[in-house]
N, C-alpha and C positions, 0 to 999 in steps of 0.2 A: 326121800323127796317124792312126792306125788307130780309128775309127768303124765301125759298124753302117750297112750301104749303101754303103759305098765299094766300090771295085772296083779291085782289084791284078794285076799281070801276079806270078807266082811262079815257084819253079824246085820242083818234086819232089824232095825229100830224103829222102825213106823212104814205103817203102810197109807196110802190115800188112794184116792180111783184114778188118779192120773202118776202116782208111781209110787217105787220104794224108796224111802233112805238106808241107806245102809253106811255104819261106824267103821272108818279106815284106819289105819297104823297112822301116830302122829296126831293122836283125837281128833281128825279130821272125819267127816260126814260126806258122804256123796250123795246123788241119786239116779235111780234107775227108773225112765222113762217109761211107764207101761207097755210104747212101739217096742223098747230094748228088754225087756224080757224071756221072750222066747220066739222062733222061728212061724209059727201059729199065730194066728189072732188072738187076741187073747182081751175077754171081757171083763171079767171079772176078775183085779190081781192078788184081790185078795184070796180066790182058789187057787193061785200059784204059789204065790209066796208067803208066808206067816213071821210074825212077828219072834225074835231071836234064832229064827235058820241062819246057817252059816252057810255064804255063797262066795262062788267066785265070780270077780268080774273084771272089767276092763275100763282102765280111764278112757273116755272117748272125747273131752272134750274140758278144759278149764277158762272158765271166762276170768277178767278183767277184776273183778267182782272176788272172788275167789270159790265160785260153784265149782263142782266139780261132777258133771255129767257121766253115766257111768253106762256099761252094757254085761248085761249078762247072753245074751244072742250071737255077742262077737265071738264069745267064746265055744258054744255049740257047734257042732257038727254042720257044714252044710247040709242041707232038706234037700233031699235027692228029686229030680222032675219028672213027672211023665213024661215019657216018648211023644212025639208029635206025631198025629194020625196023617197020612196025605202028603207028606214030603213041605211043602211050603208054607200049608195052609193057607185060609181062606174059601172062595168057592171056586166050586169047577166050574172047570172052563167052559165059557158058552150060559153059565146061568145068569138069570137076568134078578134073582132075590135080592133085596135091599135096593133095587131100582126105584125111581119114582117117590123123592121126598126123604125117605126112613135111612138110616144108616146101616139097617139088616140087624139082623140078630147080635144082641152082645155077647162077647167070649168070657168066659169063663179069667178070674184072675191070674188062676194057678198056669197058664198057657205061659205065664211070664212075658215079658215086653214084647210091643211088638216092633221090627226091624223093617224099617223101610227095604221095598225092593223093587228094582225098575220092571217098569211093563214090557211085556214081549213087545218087539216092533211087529206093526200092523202088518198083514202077510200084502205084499203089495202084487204079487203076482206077478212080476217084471212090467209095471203102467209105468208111462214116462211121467215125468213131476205134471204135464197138462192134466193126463185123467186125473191122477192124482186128487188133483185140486177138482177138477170136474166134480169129483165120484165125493169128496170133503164139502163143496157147497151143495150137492142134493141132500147130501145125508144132514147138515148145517138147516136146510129150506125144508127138509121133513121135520127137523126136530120142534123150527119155530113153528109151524104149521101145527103141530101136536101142544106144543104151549100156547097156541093163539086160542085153540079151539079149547082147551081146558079151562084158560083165563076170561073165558067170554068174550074175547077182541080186546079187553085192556090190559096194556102192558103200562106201567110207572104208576098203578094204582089208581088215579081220580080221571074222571072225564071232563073234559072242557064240560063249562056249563051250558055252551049251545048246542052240544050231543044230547044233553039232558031233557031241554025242553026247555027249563025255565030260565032263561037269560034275564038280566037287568034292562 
């Protein structure tokens, strides 16, 4: 019986750009998803896989319907990572790149996911919570000062028409 986890030897009966069929025990037909063929990217499946190879793969998935979704990647080898440069990643401390609009440089895919991590707490320097707040509304009244001045003095995009000049 074809299950979800089993694992079949197949023969390749047809290929297409979006995947392989491959012929199962019990003249059942599965298929293997172009993403589920190998750990790589892979563009073209016809340079991987040809028509009557014999493969192994894995049921990954039987719809309602009676598809039977397959993997040959479940069964490969984990793809070993590159080591991470810098301990956490990201930028060093203190740089200011990707500031002002842009989201910085994109990473590379292969870095694998990225994992949230909380921000160092601000060094407060032992200020009681008034500077605190003090030293947050200057820094808060330079920032809008710096968007006022960028945005020409309008903030919420349109100006009253009697800034403009020409009122009704």
């Amino acid at each position: 019986m074809i299950e979800v986890g089993n694992i079949f030897e197949g023969r390749v009966t047809g290929i297409k750009p979006f995947g392989a069929f491959v012929a199962l025990p019990e003249g059942r037909v599965g298929m293997v998803h172009i993403s589920e063929v190998s750990n790589s990217f892979v563009q073209d499946i016809a340079a991987v896989l040809h028509e009557g190879e014999t493969v192994k793969v894995k049921v990954i998935n039987v719809s309602p319907e009676g598809k039977i979704a397959l993997s040959i990647k479940q069964l490969l080898p984990a793809p070993e990572r590159p080591a991470r440069e810098g301990g956490r990643g990201g930028r060093p401390a203190g740089s200011k790149e990707g500031r002002g609009g842009g989201r910085g440089p994109r990473r590379p895919k292969e870095d694998g996911p990225r994992v949230w991590q909380p921000k160092p707490p601000a060094r407060s320097d032992n200020l009681s919570f008034e500077d605190m707040m003090s030293r947050f509304k200057s820094q808060s009244e330079a920032k809008l000062a710096d968007l006022d001045h960028e945005s020409g003095g309008r903030r919420g995009g349109y100006a009253s028409r009697g800034r403009r000049g020409g009122g009704r």
